[in-house]
C-alpha positions in Angstrom: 107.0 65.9 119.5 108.4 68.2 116.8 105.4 69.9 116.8 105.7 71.2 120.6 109.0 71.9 120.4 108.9 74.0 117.4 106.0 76.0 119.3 107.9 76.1 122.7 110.8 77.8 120.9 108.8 80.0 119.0 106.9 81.4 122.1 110.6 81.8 123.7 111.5 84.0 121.1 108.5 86.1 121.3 108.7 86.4 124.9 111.6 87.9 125.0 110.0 91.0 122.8 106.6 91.3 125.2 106.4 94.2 126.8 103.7 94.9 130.1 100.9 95.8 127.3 101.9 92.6 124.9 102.7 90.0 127.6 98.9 88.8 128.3 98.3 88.6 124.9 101.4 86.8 123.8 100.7 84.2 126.5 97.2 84.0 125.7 98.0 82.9 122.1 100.5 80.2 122.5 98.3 78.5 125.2 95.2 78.7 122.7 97.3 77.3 120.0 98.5 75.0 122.7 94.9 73.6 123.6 93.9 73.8 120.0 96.5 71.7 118.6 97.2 69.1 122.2 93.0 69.8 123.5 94.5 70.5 127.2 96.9 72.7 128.8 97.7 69.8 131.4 100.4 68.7 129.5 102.5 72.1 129.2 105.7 71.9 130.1 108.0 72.7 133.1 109.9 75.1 131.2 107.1 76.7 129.6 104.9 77.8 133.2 108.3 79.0 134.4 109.1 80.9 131.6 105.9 82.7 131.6 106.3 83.6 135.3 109.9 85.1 135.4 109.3 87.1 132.6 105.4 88.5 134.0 108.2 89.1 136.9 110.5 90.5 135.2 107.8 93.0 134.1 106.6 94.2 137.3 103.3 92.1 136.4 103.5 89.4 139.2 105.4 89.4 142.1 
């Protein structure tokens, strides 16, 4: 449990530096570390889905 934590905050913290260019590629790494270290995405958090939304929102990359 440690383990996902310490990534969730980590990814929180880089987040909040993505810009529109680094977004896509900051997301894509913490979900293929994700799937490398759990094997499945099914199990990401609540907090981590809405996170990713607001900010794409936030940066005019979703609506």
């Amino acid at each position: 449990m440690m383990k996902k934590e310490s990534l969730i905050n980590a990814f929180k913290e880089e987040v909040k530096r993505t810009n529109q260019m680094t977004f896509p590629i900051c997301v894509d790494s913490f979900t293929n570390l994700w799937q490398y270290e759990f094997g499945t995405l099914d199990d990401l958090p609540k907090e981590v889905e809405k996170l990713i939304a607001h900010r794409a929102i936030e940066l005019g990359l979703m609506e």
